[in-house]
Structures are given as C-alpha cells and as structure tokens.
N, C-alpha and C positions, 0 to 999 in steps of 0.2 A: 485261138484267134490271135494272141499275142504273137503268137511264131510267127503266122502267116502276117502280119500289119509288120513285122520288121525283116523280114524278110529271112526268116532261120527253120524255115518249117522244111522236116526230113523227119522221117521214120526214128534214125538214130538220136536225135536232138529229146525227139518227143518217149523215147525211152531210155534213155538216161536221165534226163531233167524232172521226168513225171514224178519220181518218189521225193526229189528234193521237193517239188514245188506243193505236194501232198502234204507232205510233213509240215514242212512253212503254214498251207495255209490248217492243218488241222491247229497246232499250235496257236494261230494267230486268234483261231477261231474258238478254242477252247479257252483260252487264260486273258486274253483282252478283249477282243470283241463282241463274244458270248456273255462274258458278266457284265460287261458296260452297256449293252444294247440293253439287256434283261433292269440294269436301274434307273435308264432316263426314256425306256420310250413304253407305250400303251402298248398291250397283248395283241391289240390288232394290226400294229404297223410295222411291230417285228422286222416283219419279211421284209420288208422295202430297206430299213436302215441298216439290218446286219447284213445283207446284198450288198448294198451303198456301201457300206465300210469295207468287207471282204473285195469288192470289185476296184477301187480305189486303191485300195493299199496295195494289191496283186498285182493289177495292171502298171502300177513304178516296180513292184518288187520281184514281178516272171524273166523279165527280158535280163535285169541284172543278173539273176540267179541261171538261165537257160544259157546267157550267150557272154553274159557281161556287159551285154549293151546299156549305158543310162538313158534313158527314153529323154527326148528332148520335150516341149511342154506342146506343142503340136502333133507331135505323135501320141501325147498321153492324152492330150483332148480327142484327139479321132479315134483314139482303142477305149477309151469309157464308156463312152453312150451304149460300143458294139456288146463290152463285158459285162455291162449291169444285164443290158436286154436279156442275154442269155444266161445269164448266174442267175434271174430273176426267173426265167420259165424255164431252168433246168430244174432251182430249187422249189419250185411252186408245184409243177406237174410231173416230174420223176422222182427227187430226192427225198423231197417230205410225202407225196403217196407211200412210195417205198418204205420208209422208217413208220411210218403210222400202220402199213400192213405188220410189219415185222412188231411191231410194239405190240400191236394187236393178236399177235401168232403167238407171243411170249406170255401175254398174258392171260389167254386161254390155258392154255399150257401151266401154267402155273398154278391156276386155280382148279384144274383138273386133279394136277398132285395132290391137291389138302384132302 
C-alpha cells in the first residue's frame, strides 16, 4: 500500500525492496517490538499494539528504504489508518491462523517421535 499512496508501485520496486523491507520489519519485530510489547501490554491486546508499533514505524520506514522518499506528515497520516487496517486483518486472519496451524503440525509431530 505504501508504493501505491506514494506513487512507486511496479513489479520491479516490489521485488527488489520486498527482502529489504522483510528483513527490516522481521528485525524490528524480533529484538524491539516483540520484547517490548510482551512487557507493557496484557495477552489479550497484543495484537492491536505490536500491529500499532510494526504499522507506525514501517509506514516512516518503507518509502525511505523502497524509494528514498521521506514521507511528509500528511502522507504518513493518510497511509496509517490504511496500514494498521490491513497489518491488523492480515495478522489476525492469515498470519497467526497459519503459524498456530504449523505450531500445531509441529507439535503433533513431535510428540509422535517420543
């Protein structure tokens, strides 16, 4: 979404920049937003605030890293609302179904071995 709101969205843009912007956000998402979310917020509101922080920080930090572009602060208020919405119902109903089936596959599996 961030391509298309700045106006950089091409095939080639979104395959070369994909692995940087991957990296970045596993990174971001592994060493600070993950243990920081997991000390100040309850098990059930998780999802909203590690969203909130991954969608925030991405949406200043895609366009630099995709195009170079510094989003100005009315471009960063109109691509927010769009990037929670969808980081929120990608991570809600694909990415964590996904990981809890695979979690689930692993651990059958494992316990088969003993």
């Amino acid at each position: 979404i961030n391509m298309w709101i700045y106006g950089a969205w091409s095939w080639e843009n979104v395959l070369m920049t994909f692995p940087i912007i991957y990296c970045t956000a596993f990174i971001l998402d592994f060493f600070f937003v993950g243990p920081f979310v997991t000390r100040v917020c309850a098990p059930r509101y998780m999802i909203f605030l590690r969203v909130g922080l991954m969608a925030g920080i991405l949406t200043f930090l895609a366009p630099i890293l995709e195009s170079g572009y510094v989003p100005t602060v009315m471009r960063y208020v109109t691509a927010l609302p769009r990037n929670y919405i969808i980081a929120l119902i990608t991570q809600a109903f694909i990415a964590m179904p996904f990981g809890m089936y695979v979690l689930g596959m692993y651990r059958v599996r494992m316990s088969n071995k003993r």
